[in-house]
C-alpha positions as CSV (number, residue, x, y, z in Angstrom):
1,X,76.1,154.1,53.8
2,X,78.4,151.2,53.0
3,X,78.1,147.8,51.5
4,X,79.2,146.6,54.9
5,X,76.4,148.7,56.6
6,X,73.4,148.0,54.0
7,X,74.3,143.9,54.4
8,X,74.4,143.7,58.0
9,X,71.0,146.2,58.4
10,X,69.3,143.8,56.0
11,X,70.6,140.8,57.6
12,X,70.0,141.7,61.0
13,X,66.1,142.4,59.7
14,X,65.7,139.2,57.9
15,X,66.3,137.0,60.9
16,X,64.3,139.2,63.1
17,X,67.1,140.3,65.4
18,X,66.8,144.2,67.1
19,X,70.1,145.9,67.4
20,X,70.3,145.3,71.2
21,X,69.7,141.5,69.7
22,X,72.7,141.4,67.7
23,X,75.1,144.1,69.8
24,X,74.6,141.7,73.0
25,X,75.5,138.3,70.7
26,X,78.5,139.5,69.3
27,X,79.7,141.6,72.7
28,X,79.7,145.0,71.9
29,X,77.3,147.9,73.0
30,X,74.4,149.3,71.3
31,X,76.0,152.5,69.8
32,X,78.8,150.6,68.7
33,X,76.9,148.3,66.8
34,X,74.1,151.2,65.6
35,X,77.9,153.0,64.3
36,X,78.0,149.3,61.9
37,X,74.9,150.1,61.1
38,X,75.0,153.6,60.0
39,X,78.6,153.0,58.2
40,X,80.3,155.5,60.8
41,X,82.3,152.4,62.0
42,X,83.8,149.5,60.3
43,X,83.4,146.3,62.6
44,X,87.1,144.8,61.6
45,X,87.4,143.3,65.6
46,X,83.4,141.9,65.2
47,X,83.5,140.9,61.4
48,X,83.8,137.1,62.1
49,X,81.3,137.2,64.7
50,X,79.1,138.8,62.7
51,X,79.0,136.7,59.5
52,X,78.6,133.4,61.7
53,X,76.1,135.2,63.4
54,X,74.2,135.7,59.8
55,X,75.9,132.7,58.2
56,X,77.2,134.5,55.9
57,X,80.9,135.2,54.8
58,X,82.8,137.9,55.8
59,X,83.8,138.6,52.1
60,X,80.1,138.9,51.4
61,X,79.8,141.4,54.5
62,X,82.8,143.2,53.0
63,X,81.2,143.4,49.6
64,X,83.5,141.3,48.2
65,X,81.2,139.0,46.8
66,X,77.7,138.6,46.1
67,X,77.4,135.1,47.5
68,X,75.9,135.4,51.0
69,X,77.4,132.3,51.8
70,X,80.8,130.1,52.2
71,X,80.1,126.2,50.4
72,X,79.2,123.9,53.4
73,X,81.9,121.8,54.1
74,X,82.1,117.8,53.7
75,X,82.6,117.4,56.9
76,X,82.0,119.2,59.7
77,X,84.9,121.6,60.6
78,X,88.0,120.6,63.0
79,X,87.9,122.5,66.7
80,X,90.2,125.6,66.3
81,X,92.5,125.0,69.2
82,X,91.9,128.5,71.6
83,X,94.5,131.3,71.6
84,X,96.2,132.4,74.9
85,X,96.5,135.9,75.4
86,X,100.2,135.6,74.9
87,X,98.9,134.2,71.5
88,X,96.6,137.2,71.1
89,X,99.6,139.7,72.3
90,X,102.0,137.9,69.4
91,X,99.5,138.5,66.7
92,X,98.8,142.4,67.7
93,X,102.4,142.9,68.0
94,X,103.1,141.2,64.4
95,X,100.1,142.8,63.2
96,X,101.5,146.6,64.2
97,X,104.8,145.6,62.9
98,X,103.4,145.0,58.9
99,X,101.2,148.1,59.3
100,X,104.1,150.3,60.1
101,X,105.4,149.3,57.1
102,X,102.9,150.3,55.4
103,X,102.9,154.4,56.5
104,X,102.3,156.7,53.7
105,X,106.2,157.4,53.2
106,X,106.3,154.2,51.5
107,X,105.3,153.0,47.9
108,X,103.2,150.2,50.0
109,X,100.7,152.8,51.2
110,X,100.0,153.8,47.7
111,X,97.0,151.6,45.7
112,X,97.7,150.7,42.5
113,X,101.2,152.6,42.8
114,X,99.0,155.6,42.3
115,X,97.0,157.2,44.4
116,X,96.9,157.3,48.5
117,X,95.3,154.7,49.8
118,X,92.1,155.8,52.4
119,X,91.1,154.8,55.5
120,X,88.7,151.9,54.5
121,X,91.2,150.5,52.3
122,X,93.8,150.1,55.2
123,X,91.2,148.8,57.8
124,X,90.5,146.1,55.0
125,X,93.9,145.5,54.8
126,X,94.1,145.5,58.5
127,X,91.5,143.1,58.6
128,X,92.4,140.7,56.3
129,X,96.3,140.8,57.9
130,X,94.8,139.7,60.9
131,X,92.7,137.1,60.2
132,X,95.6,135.7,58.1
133,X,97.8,135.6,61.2
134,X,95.3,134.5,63.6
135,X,94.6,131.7,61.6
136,X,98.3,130.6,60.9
137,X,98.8,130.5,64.7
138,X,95.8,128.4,65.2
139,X,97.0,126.1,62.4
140,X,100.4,126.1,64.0
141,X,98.9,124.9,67.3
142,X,97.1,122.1,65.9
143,X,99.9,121.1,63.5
144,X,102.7,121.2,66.3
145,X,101.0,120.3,69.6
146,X,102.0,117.2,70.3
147,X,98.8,114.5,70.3
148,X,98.8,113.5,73.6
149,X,98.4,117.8,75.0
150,X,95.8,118.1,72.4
151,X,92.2,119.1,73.5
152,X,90.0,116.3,71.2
């Protein structure tokens, strides 16, 4: 079992959620989320979801940290302008183009220059890519969208 799976089981039983509970709020099916659960799947699509589900980071579902939660903002957060699915397209298709340069033929796929890296390592990688580009598009939008097209 995983740091990830261990988290969101006792998350998901603090707040009194069933797995049904928590695989309908974040749109997936039961198995899928039960998979989460019993560390056979890693939820790199649902992560998000699930940590502002829990209100809880996704470094702290990760493992990454031992803080369950990000500092509360000043002020309360600016509306994320929505992505199109051209937007969404543009991000997968960037996103396969880093990870295939990342194959194991190159020094990249290697951690610490040393050994192979595994499959968790890469879907965190993965992950973390495309949060990254996902939120420099939506950043993009709101920088460069001209005021008077801007949903406010």
């Amino acid at each position: 079992m995983s740091i990830t799976s261990e988290r969101l089981q006792e998350l998901r039983k603090a707040r009194g959620y069933s797995q049904q509970d928590v695989a309908k709020l974040i749109g997936v099916g039961r198995t899928t989320y039960l998979k989460y659960e019993s560390g056979d799947n890693r939820p790199t699509r649902k992560l998000n979801e699930l940590a502002r589900l829990f209100n809880v980071s996704a470094d702290y579902l990760l493992g990454l940290t031992d803080t369950p939660a990000d500092p509360a903002p000043a002020q309360p957060p600016a509306q994320k302008p929505e992505l199109t699915a051209r937007d969404e397209r543009d991000i997968q298709k960037k996103l396969q183009s880093i990870l295939d340069d990342l194959d194991p033929d190159t020094g990249l796929a290697f951690y610490n220059g040393q050994q192979p890296m595994d499959n968790e390592t890469r879907d965190l990688i993965r992950s973390s890519i495309e949060n990254s580009l996902r939120t420099a598009k939506q950043l993009a939008k709101t920088k460069y969208t001209p005021k008077k097209y801007r949903n406010e």
